[in-house]
N, C-alpha and C positions, 0 to 999 in steps of 0.2 A: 424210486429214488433210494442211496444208499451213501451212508457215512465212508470217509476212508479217513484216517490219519495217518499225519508225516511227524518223524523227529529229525530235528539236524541241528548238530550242535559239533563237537572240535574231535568224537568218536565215529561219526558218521560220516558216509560220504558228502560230498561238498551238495550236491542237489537234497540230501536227508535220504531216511528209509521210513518208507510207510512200516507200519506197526498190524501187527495180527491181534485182533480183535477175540477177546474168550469171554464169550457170550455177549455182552453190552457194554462191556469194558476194557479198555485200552491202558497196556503198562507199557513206562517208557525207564530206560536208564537213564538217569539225568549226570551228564558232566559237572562237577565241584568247580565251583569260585569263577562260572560263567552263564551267561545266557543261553537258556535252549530253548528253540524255537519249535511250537507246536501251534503246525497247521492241520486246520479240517478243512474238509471236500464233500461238502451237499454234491452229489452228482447222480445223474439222470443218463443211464446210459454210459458213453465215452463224454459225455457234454458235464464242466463243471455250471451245475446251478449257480453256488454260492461257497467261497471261501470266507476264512478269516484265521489270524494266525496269533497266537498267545507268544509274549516272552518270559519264560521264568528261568528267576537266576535261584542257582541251588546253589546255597555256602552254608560248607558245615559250622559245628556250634565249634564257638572260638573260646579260647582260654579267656579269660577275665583276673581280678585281683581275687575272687572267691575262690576259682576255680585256676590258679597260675598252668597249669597242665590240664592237654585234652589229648585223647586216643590212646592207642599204645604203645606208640611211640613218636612221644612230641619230640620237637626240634631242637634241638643245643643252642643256644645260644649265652655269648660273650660279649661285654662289653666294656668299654674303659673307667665305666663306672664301680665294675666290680671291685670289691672292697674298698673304695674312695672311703677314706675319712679326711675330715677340716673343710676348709671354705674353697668356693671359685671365686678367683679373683679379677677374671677377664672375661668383661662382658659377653664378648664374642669368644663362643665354646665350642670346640671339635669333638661331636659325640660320635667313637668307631661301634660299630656294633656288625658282627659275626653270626652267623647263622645256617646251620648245616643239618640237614636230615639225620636223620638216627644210623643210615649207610654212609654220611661221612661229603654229600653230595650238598652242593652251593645251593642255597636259598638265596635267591634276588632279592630285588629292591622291591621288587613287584607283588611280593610274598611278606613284604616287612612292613609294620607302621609305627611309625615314631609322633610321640606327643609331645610338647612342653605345656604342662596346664591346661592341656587339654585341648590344646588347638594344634592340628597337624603337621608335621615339618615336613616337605617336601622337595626335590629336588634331591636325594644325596649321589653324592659321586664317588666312583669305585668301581670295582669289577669282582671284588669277592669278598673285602671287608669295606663298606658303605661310612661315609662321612656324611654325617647334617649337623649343617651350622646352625646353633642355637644363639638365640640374643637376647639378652637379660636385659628387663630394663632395668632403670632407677628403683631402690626401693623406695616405696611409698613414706614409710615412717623408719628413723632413721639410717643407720648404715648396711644391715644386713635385712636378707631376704628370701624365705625359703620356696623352692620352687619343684613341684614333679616332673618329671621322665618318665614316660611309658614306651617299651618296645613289645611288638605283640606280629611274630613270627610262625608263618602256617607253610605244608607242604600240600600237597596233590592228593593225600588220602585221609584227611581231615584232622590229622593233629597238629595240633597248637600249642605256644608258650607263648606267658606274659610276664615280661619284668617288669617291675616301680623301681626307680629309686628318689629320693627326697634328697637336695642338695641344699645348700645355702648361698648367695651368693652376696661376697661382700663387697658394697661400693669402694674404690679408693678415691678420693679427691683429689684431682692433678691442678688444684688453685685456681679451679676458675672462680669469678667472681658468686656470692653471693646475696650480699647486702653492702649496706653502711653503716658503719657502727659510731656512736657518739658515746665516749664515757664521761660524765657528770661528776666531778671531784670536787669538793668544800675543801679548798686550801687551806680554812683555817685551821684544821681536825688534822690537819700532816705536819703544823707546824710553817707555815709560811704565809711569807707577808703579804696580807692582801692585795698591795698596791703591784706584787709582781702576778703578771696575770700571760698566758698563750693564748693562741689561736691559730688552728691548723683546720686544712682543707677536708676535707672529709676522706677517709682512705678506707676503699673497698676490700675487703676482708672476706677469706676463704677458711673454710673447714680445717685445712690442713696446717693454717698459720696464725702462731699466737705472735703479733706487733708489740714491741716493748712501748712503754709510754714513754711521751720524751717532750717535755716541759721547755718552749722555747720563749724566753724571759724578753718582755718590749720593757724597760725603763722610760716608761711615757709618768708625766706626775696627773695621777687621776683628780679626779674633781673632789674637792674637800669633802664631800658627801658620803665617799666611798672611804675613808679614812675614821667615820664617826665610831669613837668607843659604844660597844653593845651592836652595833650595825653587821652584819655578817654578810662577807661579798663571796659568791659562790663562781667560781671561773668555770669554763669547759674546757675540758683537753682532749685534742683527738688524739689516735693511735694514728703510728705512724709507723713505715716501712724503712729498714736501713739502708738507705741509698738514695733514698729518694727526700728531695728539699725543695720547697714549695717555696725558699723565703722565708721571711721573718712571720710573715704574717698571714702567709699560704693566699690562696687565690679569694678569700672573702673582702680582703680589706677592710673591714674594722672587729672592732672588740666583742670577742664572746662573753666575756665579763659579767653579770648583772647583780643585781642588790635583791639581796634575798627579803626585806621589807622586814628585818627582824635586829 
């Protein structure tokens, strides 16, 4: 019985080439940034005893943020980031990014990796400068957000470039609703007469919008109680939006009013 081995990978013919054997060991060329397929042949004669076939992917060592360049001559690469200074202000981002061998020849999409925070962006579309749409979410705490971009571009003989850049992205608030706000005002302390007292619906308030307050007077005669000298009647007044009127007495129908017990 006697070993034979086969390579076949994207240099080889489509069936492989067996390999010459120098003493007990077998050198093969391995093709960059694919799988090569390396079969052995226990055989016996013409008759194969026993096969079985290995896959190794051979990819050279890639640029990193320690190492931004690898070989000796890494890949060019441009993008629309280059020199950006201030904020992004639209969630949804057109990141171009360009990428050419050191002879001037296209690097694909296929040769290119794009990050946002470290998770892959995929899909981009183009034919010689590549588009990935990025999406930013909400920041966490409040209005701005800073966020990485990595592109990390290789050719066919093992050199590589890698860019970072650090953006920021600023939320804008287009008025959607947020909460409900109630502000608590002691009429006495602004000068007005207890017995004039409002009451407004509650009005949903956004980031973007400061409500003027706006005091809507009911001449009802309160209960002698709320009138007592030393007694302090504390009213509520909602914010309210200009244009909008709920009525005298907005959609609660009765008195925010109450006696402060003092």
């Amino acid at each position: 019985m006697y070993l034979r081995v086969k390579l076949r990978n994207s240099q080889t013919p489509a069936n492989g080439t067996f390999l010459t054997a120098e003493g007990r060991n077998y050198q093969a060329k391995l093709a960059r940034q694919e799988n090569n397929f390396i079969t052995l042949y226990i055989k016996q004669g013409s008759k194969t005893v026993l096969e079985t076939t290995y896959a190794v992917r051979y990819v050279a060592e890639m640029a990193d943020r320690e190492h931004p360049s690898v070989g000796d001559t890494p890949p060019i690469v441009t993008t629309n980031l280059d020199g950006f200074t201030g904020e992004i202000t639209n969630r949804n981002f057109t990141f171009l990014v360009k990428a050419r061998t050191h002879e001037g020849k296209i690097i694909y999409s296929d040769n290119i990796q794009v990050t946002l925070d470290g998770a892959p962006v995929s899909n981009p579309t183009g034919s010689d400068v590549f588009e990935y749409q990025l999406y930013f979410e909400n920041p966490l705490v409040g209005d701005t957000e800073e966020h990485r971009i990595t592109v990390l571009a290789w050719d066919d003989e093992g050199n590589s470039t890698y860019l970072e850049y650090h953006v920021t992205y600023a939320f804008i608030d287009t008025g959607g609703a947020i909460g409900t706000a109630y502000i608590l005002l002691d009429a006495t302390t602004v000068g007005l007469d207890p017995t004039l007292w409002a009451a407004r619906s509650p009005t949903r308030l956004s980031r973007m919008s400061r409500p003027p307050m706006r005091f809507l007077p009911c001449w009802r005669n309160l209960d002698t109680e709320w009138n007592t000298p030393g007694r302090q009647t504390t009213a509520f007044i909602s914010a309210g939006f200009p244009g909008r009127h709920d009525g005298l007495w907005g959609d609660s129908g009765e008195s925010m009013a109450k006696d402060s017990g003092r």
